[in-house]
N, C-alpha and C positions, 0 to 999 in steps of 0.2 A: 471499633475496627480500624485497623492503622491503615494509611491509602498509601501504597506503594509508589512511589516517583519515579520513573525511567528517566533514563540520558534521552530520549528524547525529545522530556520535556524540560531541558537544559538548554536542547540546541534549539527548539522551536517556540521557546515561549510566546512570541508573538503570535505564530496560528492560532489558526480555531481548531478544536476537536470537532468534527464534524460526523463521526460515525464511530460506534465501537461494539464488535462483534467478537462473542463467544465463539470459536470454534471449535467441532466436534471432533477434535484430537484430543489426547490424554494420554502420557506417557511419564516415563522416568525423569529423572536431572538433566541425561545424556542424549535425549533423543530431539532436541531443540533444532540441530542439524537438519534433521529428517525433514523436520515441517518446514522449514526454510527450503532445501530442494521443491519441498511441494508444490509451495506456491509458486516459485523460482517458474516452475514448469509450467503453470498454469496459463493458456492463452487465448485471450480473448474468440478470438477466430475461428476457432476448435473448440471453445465450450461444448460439453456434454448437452447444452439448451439452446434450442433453436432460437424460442426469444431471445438470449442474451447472447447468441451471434448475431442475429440480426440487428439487435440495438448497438452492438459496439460497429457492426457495419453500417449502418447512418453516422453514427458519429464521425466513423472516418472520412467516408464520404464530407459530410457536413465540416471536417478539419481540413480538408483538400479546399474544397468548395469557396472557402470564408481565409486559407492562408493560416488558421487558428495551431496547426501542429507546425508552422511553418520553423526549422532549425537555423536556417541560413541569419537570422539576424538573433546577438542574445539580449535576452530577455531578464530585467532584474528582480528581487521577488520583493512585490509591493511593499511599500513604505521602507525599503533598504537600496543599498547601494549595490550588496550582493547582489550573483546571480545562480547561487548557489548556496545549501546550507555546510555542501562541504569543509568549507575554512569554519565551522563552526563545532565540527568535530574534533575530538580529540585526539592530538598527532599518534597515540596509542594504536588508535583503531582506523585511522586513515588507509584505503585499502584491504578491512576486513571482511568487505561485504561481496568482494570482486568486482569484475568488472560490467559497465553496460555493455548491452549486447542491441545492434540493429533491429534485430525484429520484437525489444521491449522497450516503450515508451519510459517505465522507471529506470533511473541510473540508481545504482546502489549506493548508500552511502556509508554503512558499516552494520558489523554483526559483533555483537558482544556473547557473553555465556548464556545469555535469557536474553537478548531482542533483537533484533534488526532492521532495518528500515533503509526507503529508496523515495525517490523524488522525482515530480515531474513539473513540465513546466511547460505552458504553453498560453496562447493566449485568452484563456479562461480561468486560469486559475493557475499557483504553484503549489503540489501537493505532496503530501508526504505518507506511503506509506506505512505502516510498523506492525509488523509481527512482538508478540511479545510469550514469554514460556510464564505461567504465571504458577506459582507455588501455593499449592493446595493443602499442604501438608502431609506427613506421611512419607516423604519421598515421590510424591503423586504429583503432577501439571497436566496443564493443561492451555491452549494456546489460545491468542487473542489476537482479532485484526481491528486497526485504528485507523482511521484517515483524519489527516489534520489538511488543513488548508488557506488557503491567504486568498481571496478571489483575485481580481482584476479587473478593477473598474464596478460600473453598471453592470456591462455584459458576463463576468465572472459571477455576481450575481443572481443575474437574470438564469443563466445558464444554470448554476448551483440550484435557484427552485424549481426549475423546468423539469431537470433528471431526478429530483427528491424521490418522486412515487416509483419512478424507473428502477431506481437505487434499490430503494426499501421492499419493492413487492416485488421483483424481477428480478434484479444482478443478483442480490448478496443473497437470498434465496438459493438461489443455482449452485452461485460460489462454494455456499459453505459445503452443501452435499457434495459438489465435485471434490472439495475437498477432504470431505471424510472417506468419501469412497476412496479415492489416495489413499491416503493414512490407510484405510483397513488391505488396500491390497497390497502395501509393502508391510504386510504383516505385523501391524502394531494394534494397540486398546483405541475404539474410538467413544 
């Protein structure tokens, strides 16, 4: 089986892979767009899951609390000078992913034919994540979400095993569904 390479991991070879999840969309060549609005729309605060509003409202809470989402000072992304993987993209695709928006923590950093990806960055961690269109053959994909990460410090650690179970039995549970229920109510294959 040949393993497929993304540009994302061009730009981020120093991260970790820290999660990667099948999602319950499946579609043509052309419909890669689609699942990118999806998530695009997707907000914490308004999850379809009461647990996973709640959990992302302690965390905010707990980002307020601790200064941890604080923007006013920047921040570089461990063991680099950046603070940003944008200079690490290619001038190609610089502004293909549009723009950040106030009320989402990821800034975008580009969208190619098959993937996209955005970044966050705060005092726990610098994160990235990536959508990808994965070719099934046939004409047939099917999407995949990734998070890579760099922690920071102790506490990017600490933090990174604390929300592991949170992660795994909780968020990306919720997520995917809310996701596929998307996907099926803009009238596509899930």
């Amino acid at each position: 089986m040949k393993v497929r390479l993304w540009l994302i991991d061009e730009i981020a070879p120093d991260f970790d892979l820290l999660d990667v999840w099948p999602l319950p969309v499946q579609g043509g060549r052309d419909d890669f767009p689609a699942l990118v609005e999806v998530v695009e729309s997707f907000d914490p605060a308004a999850a379809d899951s009461f647990a996973v509003r709640a959990l992302f409202a302690v965390r905010l809470l707990l980002g307020r609390v601790f200064g941890w989402d604080d923007n006013s000072e920047l921040r570089t992304i461990p063991g680099s000078s950046e603070a940003s993987l944008i200079g690490r993209v290619p001038d190609a695709l610089r502004g293909s992913a549009g723009k950040a928006t106030a009320t989402r923590p990821f800034v975008p950093l580009y969208r190619a034919e098959d993937e996209w990806a955005a970044e966050i960055s705060n005092d726990t961690v610098h994160g990235v994540l990536h959508l990808a269109w994965v070719d099934q053959g046939g004409g047939r994909y099917h999407g995949r979400l990734s998070i890579y990460v760099k922690p920071r410090g102790r506490l990017g650690r600490l933090y990174l095993l604390a929300i592991k179970p949170f992660r795994h039995l909780i968020v990306y549970p919720a997520l995917l569904r809310q996701i596929g229920r998307a996907w099926q109510t803009g009238g596509r294959e899930s």
